[in-house]
Structure formats: C-alpha cells, structure tokens
C-alpha positions in Angstrom: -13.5 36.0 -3.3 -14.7 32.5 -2.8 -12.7 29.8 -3.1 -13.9 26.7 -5.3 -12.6 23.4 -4.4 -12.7 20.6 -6.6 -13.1 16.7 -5.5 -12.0 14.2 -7.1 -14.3 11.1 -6.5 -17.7 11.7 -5.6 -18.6 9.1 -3.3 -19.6 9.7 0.4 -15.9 11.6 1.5 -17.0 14.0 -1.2 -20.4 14.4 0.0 -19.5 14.7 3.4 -16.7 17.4 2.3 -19.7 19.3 0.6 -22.1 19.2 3.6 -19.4 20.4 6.1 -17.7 23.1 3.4 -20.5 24.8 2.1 -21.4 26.6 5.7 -18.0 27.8 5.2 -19.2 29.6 2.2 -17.1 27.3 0.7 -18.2 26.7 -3.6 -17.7 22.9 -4.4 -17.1 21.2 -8.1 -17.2 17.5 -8.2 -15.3 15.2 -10.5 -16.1 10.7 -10.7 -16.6 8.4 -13.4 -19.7 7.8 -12.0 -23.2 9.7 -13.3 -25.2 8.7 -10.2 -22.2 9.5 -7.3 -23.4 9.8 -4.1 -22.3 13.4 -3.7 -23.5 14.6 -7.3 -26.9 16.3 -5.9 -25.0 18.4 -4.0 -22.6 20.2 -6.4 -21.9 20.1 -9.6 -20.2 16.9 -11.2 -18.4 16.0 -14.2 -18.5 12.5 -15.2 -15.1 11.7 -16.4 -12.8 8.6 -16.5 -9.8 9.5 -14.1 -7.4 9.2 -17.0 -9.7 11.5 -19.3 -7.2 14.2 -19.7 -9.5 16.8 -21.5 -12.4 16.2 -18.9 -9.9 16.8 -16.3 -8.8 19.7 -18.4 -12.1 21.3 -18.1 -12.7 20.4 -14.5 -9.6 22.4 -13.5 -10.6 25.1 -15.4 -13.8 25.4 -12.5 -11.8 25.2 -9.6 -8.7 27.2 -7.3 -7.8 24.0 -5.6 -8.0 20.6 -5.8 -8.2 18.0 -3.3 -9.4 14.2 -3.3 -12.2 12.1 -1.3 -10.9 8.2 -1.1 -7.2 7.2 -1.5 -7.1 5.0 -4.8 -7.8 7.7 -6.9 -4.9 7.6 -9.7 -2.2 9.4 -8.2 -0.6 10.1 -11.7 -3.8 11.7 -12.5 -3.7 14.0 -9.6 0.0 14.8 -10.3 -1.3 16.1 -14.0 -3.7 18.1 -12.0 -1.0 19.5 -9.5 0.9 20.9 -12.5 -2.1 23.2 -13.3 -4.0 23.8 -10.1 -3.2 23.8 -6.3 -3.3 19.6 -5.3 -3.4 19.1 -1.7 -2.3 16.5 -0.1 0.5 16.7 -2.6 0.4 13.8 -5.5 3.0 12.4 -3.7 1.7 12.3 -0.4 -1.4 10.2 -2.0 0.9 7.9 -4.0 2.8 6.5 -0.7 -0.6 6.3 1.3 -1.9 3.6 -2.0 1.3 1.5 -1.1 1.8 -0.3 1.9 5.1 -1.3 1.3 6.1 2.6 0.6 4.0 3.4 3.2 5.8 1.1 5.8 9.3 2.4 4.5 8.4 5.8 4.9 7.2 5.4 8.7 10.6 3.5 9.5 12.1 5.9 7.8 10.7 8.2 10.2 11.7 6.4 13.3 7.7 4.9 13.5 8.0 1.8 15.6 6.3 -1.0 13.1 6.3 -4.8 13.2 8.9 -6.7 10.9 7.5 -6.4 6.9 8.9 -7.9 3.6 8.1 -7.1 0.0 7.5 -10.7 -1.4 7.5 -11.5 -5.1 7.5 -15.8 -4.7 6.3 -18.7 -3.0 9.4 -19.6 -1.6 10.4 -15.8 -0.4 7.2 -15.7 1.6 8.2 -19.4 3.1 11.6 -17.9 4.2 10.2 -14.7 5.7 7.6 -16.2 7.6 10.3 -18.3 9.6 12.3 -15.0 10.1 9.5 -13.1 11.6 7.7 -16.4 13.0 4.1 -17.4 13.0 1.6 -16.1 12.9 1.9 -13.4 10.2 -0.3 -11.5 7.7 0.0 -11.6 3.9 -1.5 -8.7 2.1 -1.6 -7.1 -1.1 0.1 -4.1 -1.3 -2.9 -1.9 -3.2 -6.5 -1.9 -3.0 -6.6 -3.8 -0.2 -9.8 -2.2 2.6 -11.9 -3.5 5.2 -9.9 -6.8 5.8 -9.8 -7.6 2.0 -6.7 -9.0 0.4 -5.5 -10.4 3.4 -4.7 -13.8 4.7 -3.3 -14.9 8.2 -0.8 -17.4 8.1 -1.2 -19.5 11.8 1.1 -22.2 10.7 3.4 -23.7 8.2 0.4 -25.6 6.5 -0.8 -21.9 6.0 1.7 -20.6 3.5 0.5 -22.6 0.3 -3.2 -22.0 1.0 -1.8 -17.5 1.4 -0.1 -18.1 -2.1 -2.7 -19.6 -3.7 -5.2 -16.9 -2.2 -3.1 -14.0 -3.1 -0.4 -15.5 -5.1 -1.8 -13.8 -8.5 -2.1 -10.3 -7.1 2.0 -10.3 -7.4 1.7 -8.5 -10.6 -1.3 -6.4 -10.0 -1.3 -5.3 -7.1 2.4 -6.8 -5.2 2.3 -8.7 -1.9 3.7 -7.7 1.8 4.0 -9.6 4.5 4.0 -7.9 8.1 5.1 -9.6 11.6 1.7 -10.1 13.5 1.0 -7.7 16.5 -1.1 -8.7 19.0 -2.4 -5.0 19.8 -5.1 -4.7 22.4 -6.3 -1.2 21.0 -6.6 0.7 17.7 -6.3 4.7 17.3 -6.5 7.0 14.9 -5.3 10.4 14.5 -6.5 13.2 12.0 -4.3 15.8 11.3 -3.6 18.4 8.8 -1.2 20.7 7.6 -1.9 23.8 6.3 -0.1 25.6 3.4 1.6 27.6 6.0 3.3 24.8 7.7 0.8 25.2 10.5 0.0 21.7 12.2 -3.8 21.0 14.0 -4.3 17.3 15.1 -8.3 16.5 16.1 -8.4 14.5 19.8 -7.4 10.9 19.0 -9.7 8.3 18.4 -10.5 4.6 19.5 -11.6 2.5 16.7 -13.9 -1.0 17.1 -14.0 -3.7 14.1 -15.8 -6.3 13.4 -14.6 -9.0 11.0 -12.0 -6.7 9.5 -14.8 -3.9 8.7 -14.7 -0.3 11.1 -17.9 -0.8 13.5 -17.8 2.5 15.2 -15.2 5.5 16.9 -15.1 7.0 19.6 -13.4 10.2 20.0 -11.6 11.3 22.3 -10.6 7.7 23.3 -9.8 7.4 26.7 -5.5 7.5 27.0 -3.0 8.5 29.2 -1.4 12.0 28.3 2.0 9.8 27.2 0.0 7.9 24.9 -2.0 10.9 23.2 1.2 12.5 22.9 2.9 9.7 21.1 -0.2 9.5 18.8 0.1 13.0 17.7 3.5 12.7 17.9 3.9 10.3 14.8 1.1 12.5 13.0 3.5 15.5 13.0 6.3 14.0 11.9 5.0 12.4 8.9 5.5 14.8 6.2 3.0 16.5 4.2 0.4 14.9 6.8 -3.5 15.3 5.8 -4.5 12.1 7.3 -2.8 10.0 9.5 -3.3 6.8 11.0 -1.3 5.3 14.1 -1.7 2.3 15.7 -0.2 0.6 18.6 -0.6 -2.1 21.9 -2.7 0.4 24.4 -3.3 -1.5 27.5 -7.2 -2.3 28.0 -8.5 -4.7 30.4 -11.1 -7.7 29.4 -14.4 -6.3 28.5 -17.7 -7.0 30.5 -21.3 -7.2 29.5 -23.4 -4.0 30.8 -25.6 -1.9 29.0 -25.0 1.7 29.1 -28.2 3.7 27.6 -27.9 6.7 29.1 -24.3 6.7 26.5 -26.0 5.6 23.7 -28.8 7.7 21.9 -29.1 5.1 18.9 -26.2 2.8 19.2 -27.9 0.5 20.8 -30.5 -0.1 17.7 -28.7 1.1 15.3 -25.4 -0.6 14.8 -22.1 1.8 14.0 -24.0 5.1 14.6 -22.0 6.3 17.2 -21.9 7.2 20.9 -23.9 10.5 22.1 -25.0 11.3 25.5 -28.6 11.1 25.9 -30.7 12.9 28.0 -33.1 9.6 27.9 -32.8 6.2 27.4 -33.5 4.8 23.9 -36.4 2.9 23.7 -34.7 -0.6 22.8 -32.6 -1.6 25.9 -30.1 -3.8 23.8 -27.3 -5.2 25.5 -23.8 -3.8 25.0 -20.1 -4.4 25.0 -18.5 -2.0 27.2 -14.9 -2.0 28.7 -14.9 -1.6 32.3 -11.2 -0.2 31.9 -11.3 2.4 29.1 -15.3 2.4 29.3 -16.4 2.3 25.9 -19.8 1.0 24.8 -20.3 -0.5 21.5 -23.3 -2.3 19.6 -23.8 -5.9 21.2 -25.6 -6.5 18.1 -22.4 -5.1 15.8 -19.0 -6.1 17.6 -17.1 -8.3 19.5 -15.4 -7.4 23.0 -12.6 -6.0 21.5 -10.3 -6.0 24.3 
C-alpha cells in the first residue's frame, strides 16, 4: 500500500517535501489558502482557509497522515485534524514551537541552558526587567516573529521607550518577551526526528551564517569538537516529541580573515546563499569570500558579514 501524506501549507517546505518524497514512492495531497502555492504543480491541492472545517473535512478524507510545512499554521486546526487522521509532529508539539515564551519554558524545563527571559505585558514591566537582566537585551514578539522581524535591541536606557513604542501594540496580538542578550560567537542547528516507534535519528549538525537577521547560508556538518556535537544532539533528544530542533550556543571561533576559497565553492561565490559544494574547478567569477581561518568556513563576500 502507498501511503498518502497530506501537507498543510503549500509553500516551498511543501514543495521541497514533495520533490524529496515522491522517489520514496511516497503519494502527496496538498492543502493552502492559496490557488497559486508554490508546491501546487506538484501534487494535488485544495484551496481552503485553515479554519475551513468542511474543506479540511474533505482533505483528510485523501490522506493516511498528515503533517505540516511552516510552523504558523493554526495549531487548533491541526489538532481538529489529529482527532481524525495521524498528525505528526503532534498539535501540541507545533503549538509550543509558535510561542517563544512556551517554547523557552519548555527548554528550561528541560534543563536547556538559555539566557534570562520575561513575559512582559507593560511599559514599566519591560523597564524593570531590563535592569534585572542588564543592557543590552532583546524585545520580541512572542508569535509571528522570522528573519529578525518583531524584534528590537535595547542598548541603553534611552532604548526602552523607543522598544515600546515599536512593539508596544503587539501585547495583545501577538504578546511580548524579553530575553537576556548573548553574545554567541556561533549558531547551530540540529534536525532530528522521532519516529512513531520512539526511534531517534539526528542529521550531522549544522553551522548557520546571517546577514541582517535573514539565514545567508549552512553548512553542514559544521566543524565542532565531539563534546560540542554531542551536546547539540544532546538537547535534540531530550526535547519531547522532537521533529525539528534548533540549539544554539557560544562555540568558540576565532576572527575571520579575507581569502577566497574557489576550489569550496561551485556557485557561492556568484550566487549568494547557494551553498558550499566541492568543485572539481574553479567557478568562473573569482569573488572574494569570508572564510574563518579557525573553523574554515567560506561564505558569500557579496552576502555576509565575518560572522565570527
């Protein structure tokens, strides 16, 4: 028998799911507000709102399981799904990774070392716990916020009207958090899954660049000691439920250096974000690159910053 899996959200997770699944001999059925998603010439898609009961009715009726392709989709609507058709990651799972506040109380919770955070509902609650965790510190929103959006970084005490009357009104919508600032020389991430079984498979860990807030480009594996891989997979398995997990923490990386590494780069070097790949030739552009002399990593000149 082959298994049908349905997506909800049909944007470019879905359509990557799709293009990876379907040499599995994997059947997809795709599920987005949107007529013209990204993934929709790949399988077939019903255009629903998310809260469209009967259309999510009759999408469920298509598929054995059900899974999900960006984390804001409603979790109440994929908890409607679960009580009809296999969810995974559970409704639950999905409806702590939309919160950073529940998200931060899970991973202490855990035992996940995190900086100092602080639900804040007021003007004068954020002014009081930014002199308990000290300056600098981030306000964010709590939901929605991606790619350095709905944040602000508070460097001083002249900071903390101009953060309220940034994100002030988001209280309501979207509730507030403010985290103690870490001054971490490295980002990693870790994808994991768990299967139905209880089973656990982590992928090798991965180093991440940004540029203004935004993901640039990964490398995987990143370069770590065998301690520091372990603690990153380490926090993966113990977070419950875990489909994907992402850890960060202050890896040690020396000051980066200008060199250009082509024989590293097929089309990094012209095309920002695209990736490394080893290259049995040169590409043709000899752009000048970022590259760490400790960890040696090469990114875009053209796309990042010397991140280290």
């Amino acid at each position: 028998m082959r298994l049908t899996v349905g997506i909800l959200g049909g944007g470019q997770l879905a359509r990557m799911m799709v293009l990876a699944g379907a040499p599995l001999g994997l059947r997809f059925e795709l599920y987005d507000p949107a007529a013209d998603a990204c993934s929709g010439p790949l399988a077939p898609l019903t255009v629903g709102a998310f809260d469209d009961r009967q259309a999510l009715a009759d999408f469920a009726a298509k598929v054995d399981v059900i899974t999900f392709d960006f984390e804001n989709v409603p979790a109440d609507s994929a908890q409607w799904l679960a009580d009809r058709v296999p969810v995974y990651p559970p409704p639950s799972a999905l409806a702590v990774a939309q919160d950073r506040l529940s998200e931060k109380t899970l991973f202490q919770q855990l035992g996940i070392p995190l900086p100092a955070f602080a639900d804040i509902r007021s003007r004068d609650e954020l002014a009081a716990r930014a002199a308990e965790f000290g300056l600098p510190c981030i306000l964010k929103t709590r939901r929605l916020g991606y790619d350095g959006k709905g944040q602000f970084r508070l460097r001083s005490e002249a900071d903390i009207d101009a953060a309220w009357q940034a994100l002030g009104a988001q209280v309501e919508r979207t509730g507030l958090i403010l985290e103690g600032f870490v001054a971490f020389q490295r980002e990693v991430s870790v994808v994991a899954v768990r299967g139905r079984d209880g089973s656990f498979q982590a992928w090798p860990v991965t180093g991440n660049w940004h540029v203004d807030g935004v993901l640039s480009a990964s490398v995987a594996p990143a370069v770590l000691s065998a301690a520091e891989h372990e603690a990153a997979i380490g926090y993966a398995v113990v977070s419950p439920n875990t489909c994907s997990t992402w850890v960060c923490s202050r890896w040690n990386c020396s000051a980066a250096t200008v060199n250009c590494w082509p024989t590293r780069w097929r089309r990094a070097c012209t095309i920002p974000g695209t990736g490394p790949s080893k290259a049995a030739k040169p590409p043709s552009s000899r752009t000048t690159c970022v590259r760490c002399s400790a960890c040696r990593w090469a990114v875009p000149a053209c796309s990042a910053m010397p991140a280290c």
